[in-house]
C-alpha positions as CSV (number, residue, x, y, z in Angstrom):
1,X,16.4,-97.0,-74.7
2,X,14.1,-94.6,-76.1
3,X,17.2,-92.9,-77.7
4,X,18.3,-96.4,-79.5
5,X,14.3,-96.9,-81.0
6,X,14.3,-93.0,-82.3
7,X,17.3,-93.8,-84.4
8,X,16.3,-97.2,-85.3
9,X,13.3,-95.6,-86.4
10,X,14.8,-92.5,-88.4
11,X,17.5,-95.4,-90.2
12,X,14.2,-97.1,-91.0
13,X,12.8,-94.1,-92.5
14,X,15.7,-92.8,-94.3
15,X,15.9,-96.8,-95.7
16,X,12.0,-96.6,-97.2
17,X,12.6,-92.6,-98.3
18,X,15.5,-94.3,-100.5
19,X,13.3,-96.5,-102.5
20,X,10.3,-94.2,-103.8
21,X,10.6,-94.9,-107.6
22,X,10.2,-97.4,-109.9
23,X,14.2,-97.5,-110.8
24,X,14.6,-98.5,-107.0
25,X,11.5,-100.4,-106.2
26,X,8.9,-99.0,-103.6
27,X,7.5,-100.1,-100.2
28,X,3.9,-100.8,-99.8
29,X,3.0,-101.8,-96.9
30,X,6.5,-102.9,-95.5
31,X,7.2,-104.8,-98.5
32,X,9.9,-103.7,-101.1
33,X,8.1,-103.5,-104.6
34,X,10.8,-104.1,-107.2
35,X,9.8,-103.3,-111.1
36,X,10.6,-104.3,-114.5
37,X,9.3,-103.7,-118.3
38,X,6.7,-106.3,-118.8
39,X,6.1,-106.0,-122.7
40,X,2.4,-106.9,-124.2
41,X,-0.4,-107.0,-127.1
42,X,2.8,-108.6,-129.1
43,X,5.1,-106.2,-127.8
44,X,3.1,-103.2,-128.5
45,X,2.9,-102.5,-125.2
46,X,5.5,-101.6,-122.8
47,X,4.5,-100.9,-118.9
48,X,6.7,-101.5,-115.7
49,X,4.9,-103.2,-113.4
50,X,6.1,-105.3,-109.8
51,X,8.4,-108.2,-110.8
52,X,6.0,-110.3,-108.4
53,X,3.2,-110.0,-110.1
54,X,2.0,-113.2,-112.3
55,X,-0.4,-113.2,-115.4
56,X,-4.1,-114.3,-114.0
57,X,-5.5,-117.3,-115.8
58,X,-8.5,-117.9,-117.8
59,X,-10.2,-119.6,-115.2
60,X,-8.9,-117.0,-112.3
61,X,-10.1,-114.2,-114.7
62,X,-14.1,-115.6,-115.1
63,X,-14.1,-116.4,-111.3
64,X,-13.1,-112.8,-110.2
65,X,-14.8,-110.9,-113.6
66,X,-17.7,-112.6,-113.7
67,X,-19.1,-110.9,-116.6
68,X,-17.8,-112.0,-120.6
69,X,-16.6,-108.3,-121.0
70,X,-13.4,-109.3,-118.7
71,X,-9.9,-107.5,-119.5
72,X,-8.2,-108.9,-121.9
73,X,-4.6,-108.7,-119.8
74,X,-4.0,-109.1,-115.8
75,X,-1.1,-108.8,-114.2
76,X,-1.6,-109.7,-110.0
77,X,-0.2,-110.2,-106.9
78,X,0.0,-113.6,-105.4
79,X,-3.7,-113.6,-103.9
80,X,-5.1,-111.9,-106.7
81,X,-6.3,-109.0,-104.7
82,X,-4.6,-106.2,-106.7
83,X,-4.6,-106.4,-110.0
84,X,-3.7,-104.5,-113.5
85,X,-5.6,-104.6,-116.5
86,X,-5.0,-103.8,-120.2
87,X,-7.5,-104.0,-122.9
88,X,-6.8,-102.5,-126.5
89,X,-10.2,-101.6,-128.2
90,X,-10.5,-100.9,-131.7
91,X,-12.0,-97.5,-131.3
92,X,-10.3,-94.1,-132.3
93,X,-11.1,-91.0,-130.2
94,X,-10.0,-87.4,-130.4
95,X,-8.4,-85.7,-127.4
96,X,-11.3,-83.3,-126.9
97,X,-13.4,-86.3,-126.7
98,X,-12.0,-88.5,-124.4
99,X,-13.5,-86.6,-121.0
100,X,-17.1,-87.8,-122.2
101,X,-15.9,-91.1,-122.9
102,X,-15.0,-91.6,-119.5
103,X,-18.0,-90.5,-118.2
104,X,-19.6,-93.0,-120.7
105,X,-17.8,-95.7,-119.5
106,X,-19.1,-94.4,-115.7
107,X,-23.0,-94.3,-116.7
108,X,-22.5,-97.7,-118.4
109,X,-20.7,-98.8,-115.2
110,X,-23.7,-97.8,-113.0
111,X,-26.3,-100.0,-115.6
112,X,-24.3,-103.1,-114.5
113,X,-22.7,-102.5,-111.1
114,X,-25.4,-99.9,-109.4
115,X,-23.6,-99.8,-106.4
116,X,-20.5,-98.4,-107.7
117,X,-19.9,-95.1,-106.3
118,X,-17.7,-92.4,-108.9
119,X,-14.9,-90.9,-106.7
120,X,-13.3,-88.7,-108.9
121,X,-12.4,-88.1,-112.5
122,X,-10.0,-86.0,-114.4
123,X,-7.7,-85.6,-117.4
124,X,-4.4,-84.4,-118.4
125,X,-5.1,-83.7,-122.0
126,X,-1.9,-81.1,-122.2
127,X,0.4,-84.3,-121.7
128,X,2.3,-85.3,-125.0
129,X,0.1,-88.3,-125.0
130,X,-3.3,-87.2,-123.4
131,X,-5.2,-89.6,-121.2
132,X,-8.5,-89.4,-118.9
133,X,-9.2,-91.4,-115.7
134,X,-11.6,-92.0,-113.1
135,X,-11.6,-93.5,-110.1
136,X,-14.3,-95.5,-108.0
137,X,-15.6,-98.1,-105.9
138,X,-17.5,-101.6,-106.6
139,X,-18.3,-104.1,-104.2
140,X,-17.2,-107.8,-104.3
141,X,-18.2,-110.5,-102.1
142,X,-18.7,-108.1,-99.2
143,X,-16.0,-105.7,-99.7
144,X,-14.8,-102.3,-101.3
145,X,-12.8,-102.7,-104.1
146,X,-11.1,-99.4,-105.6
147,X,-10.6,-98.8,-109.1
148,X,-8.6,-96.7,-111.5
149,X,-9.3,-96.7,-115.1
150,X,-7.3,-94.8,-117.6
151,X,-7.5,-94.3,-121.0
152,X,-5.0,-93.4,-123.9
153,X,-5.6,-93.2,-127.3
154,X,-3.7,-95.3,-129.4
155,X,-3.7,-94.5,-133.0
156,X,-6.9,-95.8,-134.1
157,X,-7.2,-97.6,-130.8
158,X,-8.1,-97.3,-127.3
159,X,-5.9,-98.5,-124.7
160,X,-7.6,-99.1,-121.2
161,X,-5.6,-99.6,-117.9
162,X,-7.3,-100.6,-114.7
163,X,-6.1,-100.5,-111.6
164,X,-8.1,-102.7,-108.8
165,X,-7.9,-103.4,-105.1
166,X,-8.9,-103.5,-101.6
167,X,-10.3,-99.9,-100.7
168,X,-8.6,-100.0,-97.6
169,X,-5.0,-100.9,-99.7
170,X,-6.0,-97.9,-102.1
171,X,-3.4,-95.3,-100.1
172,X,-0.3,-97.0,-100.2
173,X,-0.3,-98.1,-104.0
174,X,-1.4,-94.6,-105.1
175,X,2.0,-93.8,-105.8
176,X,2.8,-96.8,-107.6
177,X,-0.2,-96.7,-110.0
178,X,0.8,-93.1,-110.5
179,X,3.9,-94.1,-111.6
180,X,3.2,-97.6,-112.9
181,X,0.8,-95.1,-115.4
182,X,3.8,-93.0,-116.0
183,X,6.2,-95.6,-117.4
184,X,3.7,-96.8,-120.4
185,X,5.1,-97.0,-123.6
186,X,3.7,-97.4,-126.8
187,X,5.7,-99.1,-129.9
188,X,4.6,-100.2,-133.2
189,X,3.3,-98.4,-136.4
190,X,3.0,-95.1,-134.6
191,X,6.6,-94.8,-133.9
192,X,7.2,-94.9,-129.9
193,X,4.8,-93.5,-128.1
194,X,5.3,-92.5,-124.4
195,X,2.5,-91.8,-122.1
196,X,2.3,-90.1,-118.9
């Protein structure tokens, strides 16, 4: 019997090694993420994100971001417990500039959320489109929500992406967000643009 369950278990793995990018789909927590382009901001935006994964209303939006300063896009799953959001801010920054924007965005974070803790932060400014992140935790209605926020310039604009959800949810969908990151595409005035 033990025999039968070990290669059960090895055709299982083999099955979830099989799907590990966003051409395939991904599992997260036993489920089989599949993907596809979702194009926004008029279709200057391009991002692959889960097929699942439904546009938050108005009124879901000011219940879970209670504050006016809400993301303009979100993207969740069916509970609303992992979300992706896009804002495009008219503000142009220079690629040597954008680390300290991120850590602006952290101390102003820490005016209005005190209890957010900064995990990590980081850059790849050598990338053909340059983008800085950070990573942390806030608290909602007694739990620990995990964030990602990364930000792009975009000609004389700033695109924001955050990533949100349950801390303890935060290892498997690493991976996706990486990738998820990876597939943005800028179009519009500035020719096509491809991040990550």
């Amino acid at each position: 019997m033990l025999k039968k369950e070990k290669v059960a278990a090895d055709r299982h793995l083999e099955w979830i090694n099989r799907f590990t990018s966003i051409e395939t789909g991904i599992y997260i927590d036993g489920e089989l993420i599949q993907f596809q382009e979702t194009m926004l901001f008029n279709n200057e935006l391009g991002v692959s994100l889960p097929s699942t994964f439904r546009e938050m209303t108005k009124d879901e939006a000011k219940k879970k971001y209670f504050s006016e300063q809400r993301p303009e896009i979100i993207r969740s799953n069916e509970d609303g417990s992992i979300n992706f959001c896009f804002n495009m801010i008219d503000k142009s920054i220079k690629e040597d500039q954008m680390e300290g924007v991120i850590h602006e965005f952290y101390r102003v974070l820490k005016r209005f959320q005190p209890m957010s803790v900064c995990l990590d932060t980081g850059s790849e400014l050598e990338d053909e489109a340059p983008s800085a992140w950070m990573e942390f935790i806030s608290n909602a209605l007694n739990e620990n929500i995990y964030n990602v926020l990364t930000i792009y310039p975009a000609g004389d604009r700033l695109l924001m992406i955050m990533f949100n959800c349950p801390f303890e949810k935060r290892i498997p969908w690493s991976n996706c967000l990486s990738l998820v990151r990876k597939s943005v595409v800028l179009y519009g005035d500035k020719a096509n643009v491809e991040i990550g």
